[in-house]
C-alpha positions as CSV (number, residue, x, y, z in Angstrom):
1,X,128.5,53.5,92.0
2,X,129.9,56.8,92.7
3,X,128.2,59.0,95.3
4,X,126.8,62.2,93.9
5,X,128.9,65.7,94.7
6,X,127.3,66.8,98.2
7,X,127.0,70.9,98.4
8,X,125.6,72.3,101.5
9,X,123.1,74.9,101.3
10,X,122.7,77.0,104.6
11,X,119.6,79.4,104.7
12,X,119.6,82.1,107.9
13,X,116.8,82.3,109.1
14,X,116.3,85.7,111.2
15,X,113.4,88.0,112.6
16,X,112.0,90.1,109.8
17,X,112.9,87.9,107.1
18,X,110.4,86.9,104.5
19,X,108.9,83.3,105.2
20,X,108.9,82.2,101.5
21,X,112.6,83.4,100.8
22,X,113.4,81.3,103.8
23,X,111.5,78.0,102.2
24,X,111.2,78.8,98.5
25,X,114.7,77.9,97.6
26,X,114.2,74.8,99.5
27,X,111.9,73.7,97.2
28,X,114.1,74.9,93.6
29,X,116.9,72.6,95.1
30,X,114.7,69.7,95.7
31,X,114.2,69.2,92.2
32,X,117.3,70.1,91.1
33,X,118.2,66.8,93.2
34,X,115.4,64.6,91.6
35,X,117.0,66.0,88.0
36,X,120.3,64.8,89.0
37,X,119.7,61.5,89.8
38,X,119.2,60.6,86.8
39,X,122.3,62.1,84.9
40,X,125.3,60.4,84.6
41,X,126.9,59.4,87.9
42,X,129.6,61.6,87.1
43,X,127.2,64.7,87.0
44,X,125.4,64.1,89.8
45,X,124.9,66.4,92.4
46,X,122.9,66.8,95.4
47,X,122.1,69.9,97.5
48,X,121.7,69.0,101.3
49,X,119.8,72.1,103.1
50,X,119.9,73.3,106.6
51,X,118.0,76.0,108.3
52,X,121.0,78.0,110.4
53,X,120.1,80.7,113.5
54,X,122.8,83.3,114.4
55,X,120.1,83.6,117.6
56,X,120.5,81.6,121.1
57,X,116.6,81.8,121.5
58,X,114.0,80.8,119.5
59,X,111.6,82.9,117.6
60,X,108.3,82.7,115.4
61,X,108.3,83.2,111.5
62,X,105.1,84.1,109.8
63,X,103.3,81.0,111.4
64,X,106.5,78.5,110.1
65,X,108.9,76.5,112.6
66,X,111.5,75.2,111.5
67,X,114.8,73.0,112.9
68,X,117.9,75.3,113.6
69,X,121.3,74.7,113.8
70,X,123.9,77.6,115.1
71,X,125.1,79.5,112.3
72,X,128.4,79.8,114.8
73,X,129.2,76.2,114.0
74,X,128.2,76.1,110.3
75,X,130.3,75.8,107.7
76,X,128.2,75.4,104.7
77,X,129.3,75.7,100.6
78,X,127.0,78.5,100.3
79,X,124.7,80.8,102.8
80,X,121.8,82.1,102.1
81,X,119.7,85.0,102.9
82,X,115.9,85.9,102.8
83,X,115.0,89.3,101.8
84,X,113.7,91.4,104.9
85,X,109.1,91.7,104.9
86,X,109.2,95.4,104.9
87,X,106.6,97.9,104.3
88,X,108.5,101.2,103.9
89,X,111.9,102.1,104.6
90,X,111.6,102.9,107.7
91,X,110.4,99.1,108.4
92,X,113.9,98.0,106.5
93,X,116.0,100.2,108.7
94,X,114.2,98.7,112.0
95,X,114.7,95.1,110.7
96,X,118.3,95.8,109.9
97,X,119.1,97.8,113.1
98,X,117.6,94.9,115.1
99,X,119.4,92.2,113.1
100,X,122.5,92.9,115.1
101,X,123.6,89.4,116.5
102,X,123.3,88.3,112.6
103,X,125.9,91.0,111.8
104,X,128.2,90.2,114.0
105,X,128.5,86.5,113.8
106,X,128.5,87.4,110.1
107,X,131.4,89.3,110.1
108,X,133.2,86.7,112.2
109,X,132.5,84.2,109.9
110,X,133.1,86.1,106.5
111,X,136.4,84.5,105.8
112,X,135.7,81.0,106.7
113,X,132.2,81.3,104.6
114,X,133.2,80.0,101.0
115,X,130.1,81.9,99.4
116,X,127.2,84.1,101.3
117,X,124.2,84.8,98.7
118,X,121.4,87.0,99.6
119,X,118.2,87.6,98.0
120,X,116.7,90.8,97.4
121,X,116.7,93.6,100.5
122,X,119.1,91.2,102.4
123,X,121.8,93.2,100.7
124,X,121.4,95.3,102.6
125,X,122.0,93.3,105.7
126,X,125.3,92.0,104.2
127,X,126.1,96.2,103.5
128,X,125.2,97.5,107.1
129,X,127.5,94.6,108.4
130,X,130.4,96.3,106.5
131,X,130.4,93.0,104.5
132,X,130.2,94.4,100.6
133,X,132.5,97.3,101.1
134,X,134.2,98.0,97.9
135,X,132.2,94.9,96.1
136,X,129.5,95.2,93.1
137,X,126.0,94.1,94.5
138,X,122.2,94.1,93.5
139,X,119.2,94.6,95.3
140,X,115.5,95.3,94.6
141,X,115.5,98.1,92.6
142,X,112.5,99.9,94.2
143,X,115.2,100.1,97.6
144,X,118.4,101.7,95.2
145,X,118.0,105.3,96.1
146,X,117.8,104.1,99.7
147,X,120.8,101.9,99.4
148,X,123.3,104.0,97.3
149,X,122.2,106.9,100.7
150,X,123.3,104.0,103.3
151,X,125.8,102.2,101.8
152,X,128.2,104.5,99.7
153,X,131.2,101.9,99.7
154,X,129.2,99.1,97.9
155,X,128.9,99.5,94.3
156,X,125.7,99.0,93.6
157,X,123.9,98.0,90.3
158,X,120.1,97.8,90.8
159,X,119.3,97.4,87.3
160,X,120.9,93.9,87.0
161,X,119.0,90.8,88.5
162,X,122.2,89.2,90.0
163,X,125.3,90.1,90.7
164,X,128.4,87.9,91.4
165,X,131.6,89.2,92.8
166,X,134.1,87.3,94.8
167,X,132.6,85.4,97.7
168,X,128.9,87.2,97.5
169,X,126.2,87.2,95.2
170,X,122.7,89.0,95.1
171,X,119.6,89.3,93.2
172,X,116.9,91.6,93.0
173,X,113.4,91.2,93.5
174,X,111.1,89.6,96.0
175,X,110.8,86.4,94.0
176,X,114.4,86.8,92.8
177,X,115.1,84.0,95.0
178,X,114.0,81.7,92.4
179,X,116.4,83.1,90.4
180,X,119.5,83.1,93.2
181,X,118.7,79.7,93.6
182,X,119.2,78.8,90.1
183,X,122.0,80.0,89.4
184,X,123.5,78.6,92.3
185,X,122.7,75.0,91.0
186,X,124.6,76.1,87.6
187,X,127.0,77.4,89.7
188,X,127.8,73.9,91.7
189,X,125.7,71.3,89.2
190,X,126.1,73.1,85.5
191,X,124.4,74.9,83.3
192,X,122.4,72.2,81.7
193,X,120.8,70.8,85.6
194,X,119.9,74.9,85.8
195,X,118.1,75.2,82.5
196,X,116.2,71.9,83.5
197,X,115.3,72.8,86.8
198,X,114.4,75.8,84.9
199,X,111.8,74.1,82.3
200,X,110.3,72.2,85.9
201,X,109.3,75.4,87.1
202,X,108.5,77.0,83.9
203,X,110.4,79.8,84.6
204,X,112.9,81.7,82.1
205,X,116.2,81.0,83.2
206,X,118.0,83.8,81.1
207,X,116.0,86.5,83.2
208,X,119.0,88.9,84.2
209,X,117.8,92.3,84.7
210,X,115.1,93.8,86.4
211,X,115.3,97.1,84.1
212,X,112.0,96.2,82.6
213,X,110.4,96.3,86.1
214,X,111.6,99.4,87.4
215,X,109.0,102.5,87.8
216,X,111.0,105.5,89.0
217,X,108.0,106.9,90.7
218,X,108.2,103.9,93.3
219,X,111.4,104.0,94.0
220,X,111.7,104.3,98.0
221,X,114.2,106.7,100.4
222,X,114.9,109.0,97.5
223,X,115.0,112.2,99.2
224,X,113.8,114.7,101.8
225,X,111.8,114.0,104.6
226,X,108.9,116.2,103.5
227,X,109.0,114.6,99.8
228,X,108.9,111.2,102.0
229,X,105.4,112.2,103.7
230,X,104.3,114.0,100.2
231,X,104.4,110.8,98.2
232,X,103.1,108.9,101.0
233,X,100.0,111.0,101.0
234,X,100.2,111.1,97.3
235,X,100.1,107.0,96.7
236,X,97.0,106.5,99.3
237,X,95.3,109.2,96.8
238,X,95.8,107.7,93.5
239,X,92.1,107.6,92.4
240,X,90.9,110.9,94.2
241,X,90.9,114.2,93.2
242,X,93.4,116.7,95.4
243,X,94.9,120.1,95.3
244,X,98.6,121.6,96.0
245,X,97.3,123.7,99.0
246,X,96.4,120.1,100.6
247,X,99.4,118.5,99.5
248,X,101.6,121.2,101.4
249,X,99.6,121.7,104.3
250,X,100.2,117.9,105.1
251,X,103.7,118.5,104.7
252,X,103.9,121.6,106.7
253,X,105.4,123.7,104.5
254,X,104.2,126.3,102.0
255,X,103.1,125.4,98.3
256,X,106.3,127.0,96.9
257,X,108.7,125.6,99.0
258,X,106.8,122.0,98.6
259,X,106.8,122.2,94.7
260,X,110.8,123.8,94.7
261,X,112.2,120.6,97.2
262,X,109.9,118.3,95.4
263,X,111.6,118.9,92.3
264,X,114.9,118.9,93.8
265,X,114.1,115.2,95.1
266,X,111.9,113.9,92.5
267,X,112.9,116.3,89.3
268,X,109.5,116.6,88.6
269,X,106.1,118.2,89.9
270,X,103.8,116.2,91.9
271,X,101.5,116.0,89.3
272,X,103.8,114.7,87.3
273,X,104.8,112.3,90.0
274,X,101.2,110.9,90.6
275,X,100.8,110.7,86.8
276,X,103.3,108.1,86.9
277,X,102.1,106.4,89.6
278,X,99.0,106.3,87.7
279,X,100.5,105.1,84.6
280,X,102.3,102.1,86.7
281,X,98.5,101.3,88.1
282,X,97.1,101.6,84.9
283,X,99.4,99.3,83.5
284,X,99.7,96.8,86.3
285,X,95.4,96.6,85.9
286,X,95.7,95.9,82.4
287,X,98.2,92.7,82.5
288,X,96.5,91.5,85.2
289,X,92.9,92.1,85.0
290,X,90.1,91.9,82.5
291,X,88.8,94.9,83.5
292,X,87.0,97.7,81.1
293,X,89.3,101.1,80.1
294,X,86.8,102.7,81.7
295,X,87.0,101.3,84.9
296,X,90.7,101.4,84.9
297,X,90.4,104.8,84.4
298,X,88.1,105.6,87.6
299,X,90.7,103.7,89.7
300,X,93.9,105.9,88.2
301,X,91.6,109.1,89.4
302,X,90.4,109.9,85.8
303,X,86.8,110.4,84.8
304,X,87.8,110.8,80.8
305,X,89.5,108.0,78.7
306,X,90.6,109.5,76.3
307,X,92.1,112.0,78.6
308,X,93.7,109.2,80.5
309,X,95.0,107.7,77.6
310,X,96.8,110.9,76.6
311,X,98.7,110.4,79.8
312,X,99.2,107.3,80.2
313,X,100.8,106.8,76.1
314,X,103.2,109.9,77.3
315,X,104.6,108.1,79.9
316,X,104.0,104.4,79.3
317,X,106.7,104.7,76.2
318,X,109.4,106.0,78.3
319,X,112.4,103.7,79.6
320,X,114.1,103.8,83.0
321,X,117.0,105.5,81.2
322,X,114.4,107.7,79.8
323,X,113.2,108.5,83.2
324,X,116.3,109.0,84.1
325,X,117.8,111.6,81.5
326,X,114.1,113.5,82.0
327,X,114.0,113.7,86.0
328,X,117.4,113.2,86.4
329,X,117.2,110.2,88.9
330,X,119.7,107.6,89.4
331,X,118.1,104.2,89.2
């Protein structure tokens, strides 16, 4: 009986990194290796995980523990990393500053390292460790203003879902490690075990982009410090009424100078700006809630429906390209 095509699957584990992007995949493989045991012998495949440290010391992750093996002395078919828990982009740029012994045993190993695959903001990681320089990459779209600021050389394309070029390959998307994880079973099992393993976790398994998802007005890092606190204070004020005077003496600057480097950033007003915002509630509330029009409205700061709905059909029917040829903004 012939013994089923063993591919390694190494997952870094590091401080900052998202618990279920380090054990999520985990479970996608596992039934990607009950599928294959039943194929013909000469299909079968079977993923073998290990959790890999670049650290010498142990640490704590979201409650989890898990066994680690020195990344140093690895040398596994693919790597994978878990996106980074952030809550801004200034959490991102903390995580990544302080994820410097992973950097550097990552650029040691880039060569020996037949594939590295990172899920969603851990591109970046890969692109502060020099790694992506002159390759195509993905990451979640919400971070691309952010990432095309820091990371120049990389050629990024936010609106796809994965990306494959050369030794790397990333997806976009917190829970675009579902999709990573499937294509890398097509990638060492076959198309077929991927649209199986698919149908197991009734997921679509043609999913590649994430234009659909994209909402310009939440895209992070796109501009000037005093936009950045301006649509901070603007999202914690989605369903109360506020005024421009406010809005710029937050900011410390003047109403004139707020709305002219607001538009400069955001190629819009920041009425405009929270309309969006209030759009992308609106419409998150109605796919996932059963709540009245009215009551969506009082949480998108509108007393009026019909007002609201005025709005929200104005911007609800525009495309990210739309967005984009309107305000301007790369996406």
């Amino acid at each position: 009986m012939n013994s089923p095509k063993q591919v390694s699957v190494g997952i870094l584990v590091y401080p900052g990194c998202l618990p279920s992007g380090a054990v999520g995949p985990a479970d996608v493989f596992r039934i990607a290796n009950t599928l294959a045991r039943i194929r013909p012998a000469t299909q079968r495949v079977s993923f073998e995980l290990e959790w890999l440290t670049a650290r010498s010391k142990s640490f704590a992750l979201g409650g989890l523990s898990f066994e680690l093996k020195p990344l140093q002395r690895s040398r596994p078919d693919v790597l994978l990393l878990p996106g980074i828990y952030h809550d801004n982009v200034r959490d991102l740029a903390t995580v990544i500053e302080a994820a410097g012994e992973e950097q550097k045993v990552l650029q040691g190993l880039e060569a020996e390292l037949p594939l590295i695959a990172s899920a969603c903001s851990s591109t970046c990681l890969l692109a502060a460790a020099g790694l992506l320089d002159g390759h195509r990459a993905t990451t979640s779209w919400w971070l691309s203003a952010f990432f095309r600021s820091h990371y120049p050389l990389v050629e990024l394309d936010a609106e796809q879902l994965l990306v494959h070029d050369r030794g790397f390959v990333s997806s976009g998307g917190i829970t675009s490690y579902f999709d990573l994880a499937l294509w890398l079973i097509a990638y060492f099992g076959g198309e077929d075990l991927r649209q199986q393993t698919a149908r197991v976790l009734v997921m679509d398994a043609q999913r590649a982009s994430q234009a659909p998802y994209i909402a310009s007005a939440m895209i992070e890092g796109a501009g000037h410090v005093v936009i950045e606190r301006a649509r901070a204070w603007l999202t914690e004020r989605l369903a109360q009424d506020w005024t421009l005077p406010e809005l710029a003496a937050y900011c410390n600057t003047s109403p004139r100078t707020l709305l002219r480097r607001f538009h400069l950033v955001q190629g819009c007003t920041p009425i405009q700006y929270v309309q969006q915002l209030r759009v992308e509630r609106a419409r998150g509330l109605l796919e996932s809630t059963q709540l009245s029009l009215q009551d969506i409205t009082l949480r998108c700061g509108y007393e009026d429906v019909s007002t609201f709905s005025k709005v929200f059909k104005r911007w609800a029917q525009l495309t990210p390209r739309d967005y984009r040829n309107r305000f301007g903004l790369r996406v």
